[in-house]
C-alpha positions in Angstrom: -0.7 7.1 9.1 -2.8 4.1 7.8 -3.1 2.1 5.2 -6.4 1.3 3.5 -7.0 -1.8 1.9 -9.7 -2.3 -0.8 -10.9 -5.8 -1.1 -12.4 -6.1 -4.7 -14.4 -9.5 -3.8 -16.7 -8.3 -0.9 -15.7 -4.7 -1.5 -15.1 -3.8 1.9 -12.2 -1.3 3.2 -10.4 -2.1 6.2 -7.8 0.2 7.6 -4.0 -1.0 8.3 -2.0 1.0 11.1 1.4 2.1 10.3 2.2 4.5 13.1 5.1 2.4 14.7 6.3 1.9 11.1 6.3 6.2 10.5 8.0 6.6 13.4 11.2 4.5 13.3 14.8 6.3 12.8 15.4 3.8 10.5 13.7 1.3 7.9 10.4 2.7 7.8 9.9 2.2 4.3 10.6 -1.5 4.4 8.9 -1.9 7.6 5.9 -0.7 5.7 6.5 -2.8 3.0 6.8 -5.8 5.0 2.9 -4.9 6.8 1.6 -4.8 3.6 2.9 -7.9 2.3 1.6 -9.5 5.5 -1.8 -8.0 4.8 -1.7 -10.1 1.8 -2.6 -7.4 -1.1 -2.2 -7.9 -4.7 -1.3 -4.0 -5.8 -0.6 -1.1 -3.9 -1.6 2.5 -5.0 0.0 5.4 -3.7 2.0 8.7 -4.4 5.1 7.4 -4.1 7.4 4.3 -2.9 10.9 4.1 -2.0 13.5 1.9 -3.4 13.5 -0.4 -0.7 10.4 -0.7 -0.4 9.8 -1.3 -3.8 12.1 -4.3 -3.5 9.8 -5.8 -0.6 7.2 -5.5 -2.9 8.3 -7.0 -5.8 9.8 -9.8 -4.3 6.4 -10.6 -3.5 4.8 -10.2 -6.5 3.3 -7.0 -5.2 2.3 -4.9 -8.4 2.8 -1.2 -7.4 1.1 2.1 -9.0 2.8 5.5 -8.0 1.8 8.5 -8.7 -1.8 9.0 -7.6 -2.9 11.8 -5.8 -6.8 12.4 -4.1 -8.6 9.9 -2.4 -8.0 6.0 -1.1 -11.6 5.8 -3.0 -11.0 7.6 -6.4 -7.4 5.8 -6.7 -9.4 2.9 -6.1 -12.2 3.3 -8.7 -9.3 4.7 -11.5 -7.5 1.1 -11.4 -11.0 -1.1 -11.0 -11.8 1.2 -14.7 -15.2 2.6 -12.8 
């Protein structure tokens, strides 16, 4: 599994491995949470986030949007309004 990562200034995508994070008996979600802060995003979209890995997030200022379903790219282009 990967994360893809959007960035709205020279609208490139670059792709985040989370393979070790999927696999771990324990913590994955805030092992996850933790690359993605490191990755330094501003928001994170996806279909659904764990408590915590929620609390990762917000404690750093992460916004997060559950719910979406489809594409990295259509997710994408619903939030930027296009």
């Amino acid at each position: 599994m990967q994360f893809l990562i959007y960035d709205t200034d020279t609208e490139r995508w670059t792709a985040l491995d989370n393979a070790s994070n999927r696999d771990a008996a324990h913590g994955a979600g805030i092992a996850a949470a933790q690359a993605v802060v490191r990755a330094g995003v501003g928001v994170l979209i996806t279909g659904q986030c764990g408590p915590k890995a929620m609390d990762v997030l917000a404690k750093a200022s992460i916004r997060v949007i559950e719910g979406e379903e489809g594409t990295a790219r259509s997710a994408v282009q619903r939030f930027l309004g296009k």
